[in-house]
N, C-alpha and C positions, 0 to 999 in steps of 0.2 A: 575409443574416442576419449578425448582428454575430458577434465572433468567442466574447464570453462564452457565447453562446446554444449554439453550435457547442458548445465544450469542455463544456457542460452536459450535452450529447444525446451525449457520446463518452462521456463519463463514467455515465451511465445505461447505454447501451450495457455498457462495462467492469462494472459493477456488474453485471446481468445476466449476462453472461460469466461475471464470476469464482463467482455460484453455480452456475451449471452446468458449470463445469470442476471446481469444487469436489464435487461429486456423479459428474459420470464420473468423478474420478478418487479416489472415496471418501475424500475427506479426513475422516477423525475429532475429537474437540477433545482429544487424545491423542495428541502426537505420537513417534514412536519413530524411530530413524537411518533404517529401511526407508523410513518415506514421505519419505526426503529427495527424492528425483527427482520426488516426484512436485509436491510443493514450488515445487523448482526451475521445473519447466514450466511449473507455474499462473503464477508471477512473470514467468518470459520470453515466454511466451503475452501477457499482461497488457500489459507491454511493447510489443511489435511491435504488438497491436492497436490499443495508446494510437498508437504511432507512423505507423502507416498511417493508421488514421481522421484524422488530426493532418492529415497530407498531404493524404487522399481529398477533406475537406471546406475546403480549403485556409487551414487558419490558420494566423497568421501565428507567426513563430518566437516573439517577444517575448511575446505571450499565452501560449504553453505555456509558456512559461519564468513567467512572474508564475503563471499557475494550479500550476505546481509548484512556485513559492514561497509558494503558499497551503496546497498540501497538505503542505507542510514545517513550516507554523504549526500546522497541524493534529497532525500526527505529536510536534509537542515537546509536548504537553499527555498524550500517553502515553508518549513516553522519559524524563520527570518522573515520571509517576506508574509506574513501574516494576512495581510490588509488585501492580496491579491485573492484568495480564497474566499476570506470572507467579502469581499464585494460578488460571489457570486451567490454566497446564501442571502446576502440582502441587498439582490437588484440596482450595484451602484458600480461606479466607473471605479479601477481602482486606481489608485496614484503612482503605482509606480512608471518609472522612468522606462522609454521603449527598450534599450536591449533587457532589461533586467525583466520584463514582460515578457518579451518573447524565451527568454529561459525559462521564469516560470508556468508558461503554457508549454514549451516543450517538456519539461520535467515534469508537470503534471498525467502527461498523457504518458508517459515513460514508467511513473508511478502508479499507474491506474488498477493493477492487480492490488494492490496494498493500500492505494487512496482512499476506499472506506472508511480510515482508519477518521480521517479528518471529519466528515460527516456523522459519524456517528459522537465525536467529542462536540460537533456543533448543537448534535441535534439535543444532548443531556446537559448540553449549559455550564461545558469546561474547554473550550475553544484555546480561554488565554491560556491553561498547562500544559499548551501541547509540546512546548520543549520539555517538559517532563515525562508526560505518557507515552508520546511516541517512542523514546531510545527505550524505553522500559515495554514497549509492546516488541519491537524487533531483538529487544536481546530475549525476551519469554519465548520468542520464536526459534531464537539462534539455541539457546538451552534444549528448548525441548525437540527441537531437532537432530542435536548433540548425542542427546540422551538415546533417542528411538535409530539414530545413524549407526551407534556403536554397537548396539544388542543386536 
């Protein structure tokens, strides 16, 4: 099986996962400092199972690294559109324009294995860095995938 096909059927996998960790671990669309752990695990969960199934079905390093520099492209089309996210942690309509709305609700559900990432910057009070933190959480991902792909 080629290796796109592979990271296709891990990421379905993850997407699966992350709603049912999302449900044991009652995440709300309301988040307050309390569910930060719980946050936290859903992401590092996420993580290692990206990173195991990566291993289990043996692909290659370069693939996960391009497919997370896909999900990186993905991810910049809602740390631009900012205001859409955040009108969901605070209850308001957001302003963007209809097609650009309905992209960022489909890319958000597209994102949803890795989405934590945004809630957990909301919930400690660094929201505006997230064009900073995020390429620097996916490339810690891409690295240490790197690393554990080749050994």
């Amino acid at each position: 099986m080629k290796d796109r096909y592979k990271l296709i059927l891990i990421y379905f996998i993850l997407f699966i996962q992350s709603l049912v960790l999302a449900y044991l671990f009652d995440v709300d669309g309301i988040y307050v400092r309390a569910e930060i752990n719980s946050i936290v695990i859903i992401n590092i969960i996420n993580i290692i199972i990206f990173i195991t199934l990566s291993k289990i079905f043996k692909v290659k390093s370069s693939s996960v690294t391009k497919f997370l520099l896909v999900i990186l492209v993905l991810f910049s089309e809602l740390i631009i559109d900012k205001e859409y996210l955040l009108s969901f942690y605070t209850q308001s309509t957001p302003q963007s324009i209809f097609p650009f709305y309905l992209l960022s609700e489909l890319i958000s559900i597209i994102l949803l294995p890795f989405g934590g990432i945004f809630d957990f910057l909301y919930v400690i009070g660094v929201y505006d860095l997230a064009f900073l933190i995020i390429p620097c959480f996916i490339l810690s991902i891409s690295l240490i995938s790197r690393k554990i792909l080749i050994n």
